[in-house]
SENUVEX-893088 format. One line per field, with one value per residue (C-alpha): residue number from 0; x, y, z. Coordinates in Angstrom, 1 decimal. Layout:
SENUVEX-893088
kemar <- c(NUM ...)
c1 <- c(X ...)
c2 <- c(Y ...)
c3 <- c(Z ...)
end
This chain:
SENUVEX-893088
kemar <- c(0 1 2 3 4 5 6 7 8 9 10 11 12 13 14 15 16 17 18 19 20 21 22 23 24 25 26 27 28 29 30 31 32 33 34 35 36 37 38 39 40 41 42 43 44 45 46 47 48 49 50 51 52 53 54 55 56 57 58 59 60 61 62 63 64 65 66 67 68 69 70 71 72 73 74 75 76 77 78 79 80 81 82 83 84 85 86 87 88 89 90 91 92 93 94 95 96 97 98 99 100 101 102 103 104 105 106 107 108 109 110 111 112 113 114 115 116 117 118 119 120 121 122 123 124 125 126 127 128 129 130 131 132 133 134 135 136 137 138 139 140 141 142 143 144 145 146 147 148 149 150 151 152 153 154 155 156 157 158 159 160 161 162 163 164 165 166 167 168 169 170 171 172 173 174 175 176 177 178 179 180 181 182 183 184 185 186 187 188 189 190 191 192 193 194 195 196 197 198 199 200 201 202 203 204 205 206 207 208 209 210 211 212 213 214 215 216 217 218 219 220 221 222 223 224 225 226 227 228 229 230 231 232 233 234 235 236 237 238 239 240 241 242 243 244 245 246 247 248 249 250 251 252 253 254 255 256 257 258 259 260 261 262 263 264 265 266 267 268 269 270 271 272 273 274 275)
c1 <- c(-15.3 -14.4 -12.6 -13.7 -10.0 -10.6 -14.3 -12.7 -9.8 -12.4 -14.4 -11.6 -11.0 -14.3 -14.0 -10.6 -12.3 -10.8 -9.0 -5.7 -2.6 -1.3 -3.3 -1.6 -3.9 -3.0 -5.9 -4.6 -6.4 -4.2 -2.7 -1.3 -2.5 -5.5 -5.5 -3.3 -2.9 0.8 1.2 4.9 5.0 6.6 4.7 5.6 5.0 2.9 2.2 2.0 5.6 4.1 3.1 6.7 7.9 5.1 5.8 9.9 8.6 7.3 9.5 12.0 10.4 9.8 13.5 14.3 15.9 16.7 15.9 12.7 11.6 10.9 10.0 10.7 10.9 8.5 10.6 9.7 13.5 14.8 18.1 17.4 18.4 19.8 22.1 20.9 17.9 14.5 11.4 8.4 5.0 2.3 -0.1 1.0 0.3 -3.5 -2.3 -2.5 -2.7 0.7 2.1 0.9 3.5 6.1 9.0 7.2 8.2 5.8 5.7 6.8 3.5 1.4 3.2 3.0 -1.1 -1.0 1.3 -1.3 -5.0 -4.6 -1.6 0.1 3.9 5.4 4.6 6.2 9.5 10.0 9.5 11.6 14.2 14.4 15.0 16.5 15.9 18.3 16.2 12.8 15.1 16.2 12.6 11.3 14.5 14.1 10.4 12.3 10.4 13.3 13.1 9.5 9.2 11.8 12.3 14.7 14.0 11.2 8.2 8.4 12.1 11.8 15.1 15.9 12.7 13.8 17.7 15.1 15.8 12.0 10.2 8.5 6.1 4.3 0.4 2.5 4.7 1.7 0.0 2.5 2.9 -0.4 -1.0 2.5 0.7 -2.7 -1.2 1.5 3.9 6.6 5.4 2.0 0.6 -2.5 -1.2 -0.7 -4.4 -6.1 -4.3 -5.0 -8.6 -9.2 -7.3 -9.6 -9.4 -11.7 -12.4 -10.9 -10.8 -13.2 -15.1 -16.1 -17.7 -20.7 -21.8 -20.4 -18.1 -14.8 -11.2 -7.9 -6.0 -3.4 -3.5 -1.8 -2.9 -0.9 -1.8 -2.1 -1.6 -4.0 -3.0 -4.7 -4.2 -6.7 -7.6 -10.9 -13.2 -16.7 -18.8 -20.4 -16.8 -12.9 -11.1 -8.5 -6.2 -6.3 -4.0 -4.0 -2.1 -3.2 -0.8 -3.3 -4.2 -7.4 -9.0 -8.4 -12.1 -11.9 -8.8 -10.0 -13.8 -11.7 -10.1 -13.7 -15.0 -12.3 -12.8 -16.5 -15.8 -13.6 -16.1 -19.1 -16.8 -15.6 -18.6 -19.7 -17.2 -17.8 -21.4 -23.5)
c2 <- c(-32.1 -29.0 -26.2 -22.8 -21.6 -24.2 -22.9 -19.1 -20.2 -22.2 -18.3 -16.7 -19.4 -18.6 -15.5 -15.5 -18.3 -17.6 -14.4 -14.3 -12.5 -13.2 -12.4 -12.6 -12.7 -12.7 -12.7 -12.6 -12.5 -10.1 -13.5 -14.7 -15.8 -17.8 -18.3 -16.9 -17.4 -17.3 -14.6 -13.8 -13.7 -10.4 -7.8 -4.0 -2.2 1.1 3.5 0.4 1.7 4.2 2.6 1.5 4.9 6.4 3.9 4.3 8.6 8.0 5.5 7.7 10.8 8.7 7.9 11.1 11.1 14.9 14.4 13.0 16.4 19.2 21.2 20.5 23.4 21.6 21.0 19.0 17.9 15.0 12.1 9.7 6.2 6.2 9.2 13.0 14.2 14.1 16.6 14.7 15.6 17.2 15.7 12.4 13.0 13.6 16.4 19.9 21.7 20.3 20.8 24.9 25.3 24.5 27.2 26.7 24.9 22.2 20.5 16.4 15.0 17.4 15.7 12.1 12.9 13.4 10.7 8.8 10.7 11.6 9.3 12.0 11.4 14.8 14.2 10.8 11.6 14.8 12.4 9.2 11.8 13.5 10.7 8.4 4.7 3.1 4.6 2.8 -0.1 -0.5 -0.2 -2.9 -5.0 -4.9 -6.3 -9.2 -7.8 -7.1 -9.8 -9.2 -5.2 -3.6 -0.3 1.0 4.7 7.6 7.6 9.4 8.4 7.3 6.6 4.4 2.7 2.1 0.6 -1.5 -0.1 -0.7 -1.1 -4.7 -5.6 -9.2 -9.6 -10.9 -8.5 -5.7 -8.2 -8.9 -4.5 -4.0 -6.2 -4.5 -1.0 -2.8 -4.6 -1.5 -4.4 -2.4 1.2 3.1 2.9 5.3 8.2 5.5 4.2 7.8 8.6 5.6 5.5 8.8 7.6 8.9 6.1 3.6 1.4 -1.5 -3.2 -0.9 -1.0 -5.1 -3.8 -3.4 0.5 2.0 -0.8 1.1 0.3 1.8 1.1 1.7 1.2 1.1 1.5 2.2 -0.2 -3.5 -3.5 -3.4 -3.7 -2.8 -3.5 -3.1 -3.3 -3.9 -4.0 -5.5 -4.6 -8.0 -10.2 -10.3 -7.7 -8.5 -7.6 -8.6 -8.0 -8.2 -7.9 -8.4 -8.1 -8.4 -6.9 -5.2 -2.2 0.1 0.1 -3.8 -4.4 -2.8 -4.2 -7.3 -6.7 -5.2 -8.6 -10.5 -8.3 -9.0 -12.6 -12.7 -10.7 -12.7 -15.9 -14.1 -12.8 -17.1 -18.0 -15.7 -15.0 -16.3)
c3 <- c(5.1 3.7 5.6 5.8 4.9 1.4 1.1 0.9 -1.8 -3.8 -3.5 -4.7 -7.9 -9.0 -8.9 -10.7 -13.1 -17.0 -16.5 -17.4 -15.2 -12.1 -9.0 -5.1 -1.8 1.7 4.3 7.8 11.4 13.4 14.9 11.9 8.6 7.7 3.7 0.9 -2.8 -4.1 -2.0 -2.3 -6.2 -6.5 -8.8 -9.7 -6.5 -7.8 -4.7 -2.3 -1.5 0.3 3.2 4.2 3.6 5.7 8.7 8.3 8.4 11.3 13.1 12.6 13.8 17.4 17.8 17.2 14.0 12.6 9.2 9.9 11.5 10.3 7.0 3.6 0.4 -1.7 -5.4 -8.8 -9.7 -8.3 -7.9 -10.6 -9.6 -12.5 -12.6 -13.1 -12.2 -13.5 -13.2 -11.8 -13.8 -11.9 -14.7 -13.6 -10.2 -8.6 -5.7 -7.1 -3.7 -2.9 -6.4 -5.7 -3.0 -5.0 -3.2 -0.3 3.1 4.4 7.1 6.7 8.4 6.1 3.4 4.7 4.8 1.2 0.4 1.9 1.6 -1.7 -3.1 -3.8 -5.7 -4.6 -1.2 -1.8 -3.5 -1.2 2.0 0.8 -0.8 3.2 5.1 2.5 1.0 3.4 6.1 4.6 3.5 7.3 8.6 6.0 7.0 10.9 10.2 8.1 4.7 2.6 0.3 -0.3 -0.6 -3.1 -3.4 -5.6 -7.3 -6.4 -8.5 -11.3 -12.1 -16.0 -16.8 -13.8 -14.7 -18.6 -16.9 -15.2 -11.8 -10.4 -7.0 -6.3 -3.4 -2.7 -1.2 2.0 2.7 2.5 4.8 7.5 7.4 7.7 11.0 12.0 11.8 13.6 16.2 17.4 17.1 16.4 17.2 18.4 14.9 15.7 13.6 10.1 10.9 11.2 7.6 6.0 7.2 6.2 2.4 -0.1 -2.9 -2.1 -5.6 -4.3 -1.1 0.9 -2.1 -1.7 2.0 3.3 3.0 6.5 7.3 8.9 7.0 6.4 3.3 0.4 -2.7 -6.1 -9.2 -12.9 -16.5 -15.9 -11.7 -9.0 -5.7 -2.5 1.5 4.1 7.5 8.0 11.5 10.5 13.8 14.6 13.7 14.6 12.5 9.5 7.1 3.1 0.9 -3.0 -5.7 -9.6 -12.5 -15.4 -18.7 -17.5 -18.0 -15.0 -13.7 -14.4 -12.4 -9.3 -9.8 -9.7 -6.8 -5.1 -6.1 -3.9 -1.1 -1.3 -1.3 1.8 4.0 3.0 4.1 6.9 8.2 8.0 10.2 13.0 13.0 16.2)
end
């Protein structure tokens, strides 16, 4: 007899049937996991390593760290992991009304909402520049992700990218965060959930849902990488968490169709399982 958890891979397989890349999946009950696909093959990380750094933001904030308070002057030049600085390109970027205050002090939260809302870089490099990669490093570690969520320079940060200094993330580790966030397991994770609900692109994950079905994600998106993590709370079944990540030579709107198509997949088998 087959299992629903096999019936769901063999979904995913035929959806997956004659492409060619590499494609992680993690779907997880907010017990634990119930069915994966080579989820802790480690792909480029794109703004996925924004979550940690909102959640180490914020974790810090509650214990009352200092540098995690505050204002920041919004700037353009950063540290490059590789030595210097670099200038970070607003064309690269898709959050002009931060990139307008350059000079200007903003508040860290305002930032972290369009680090998330929007997927803004600047809001990104300004926030993970404040508190510091040891500080998102330490967060990721004391959830026993390090070894499955790297992140080693700011976005934007060329040259440490071309001495192959790069930021790596696997479909589990976005997972096991994500249920993290859900559960409160490590901290009231209300504030993350409100932003990432509220996240404004939807071409992936939320886009495989039924019209009206509630879900908070993050995404990342550059060439060739599609990744995406959500929770999702269907009204008539248990919520859950998917996470997936494709490294694959796709168009852009064909990567995250792809990814739409697996998130389609998992609620229809999903939605099986639990309905009366």
């Amino acid at each position: 007899m087959v299992s629903n958890t096999e019936r769901l891979r063999q979904a995913w397989e035929e959806v997956l049937d004659g492409m060619t890349g590499h494609v992680s999946v993690d779907l997880r009950s907010l017990e634990g996991r119930v069915a994966a696909r080579d989820a802790d093959a480690s792909h480029y990380a794109a703004s996925t390593m924004k979550l940690p750094a909102l959640m180490a933001l914020l974790h810090d904030r509650a214990a009352g760290v200092q540098a995690a308070q505050g204002d920041v002057v919004v700037h353009d030049r950063f540290s490059s992991a590789a030595g210097g600085t670099f200038a970070l390109r607003q064309s690269d970027d898709q959050d002009d009304a931060t990139w307008r205050r350059l000079g200007t002090e903003v508040d860290l939260l305002d930032l972290a909402d369009r680090m998330i809302t929007v997927s803004s870089n600047i809001a990104t490099d300004l926030i993970v520049e404040r508190i510091g990669f040891d500080s998102v490093r330490r967060y990721l570690a004391d959830l026993g992700l390090a070894s499955r969520f790297g992140l080693d320079r700011l976005i934007g940060d060329s040259a440490a990218e071309d001495a192959g200094i790069t930021n790596t993330v696997t479909a589990s580790a976005l997972a096991s965060l994500m249920v993290t966030i859900a559960t409160g397991a490590d901290f009231d994770g209300t504030a993350a959930l409100g932003m990432l609900a509220r996240q404004t692109h939807r071409d992936m994950i939320p886009a495989g849902l039924p019209d009206g079905t509630w879900s908070a994600s993050k995404g990342g998106w550059v060439a060739g990488v599609k990744h995406d993590v959500a929770l999702v709370r269907p009204d008539a079944a248990p919520p859950y968490v998917l996470a997936i990540c494709t490294t694959a030579d796709l168009p852009d709107a064909a990567g995250m169709k792809l990814v739409a198509r697996l998130s389609a997949v998992t609620w229809e088998q999903w939605s099986t399982w639990h309905a009366s």
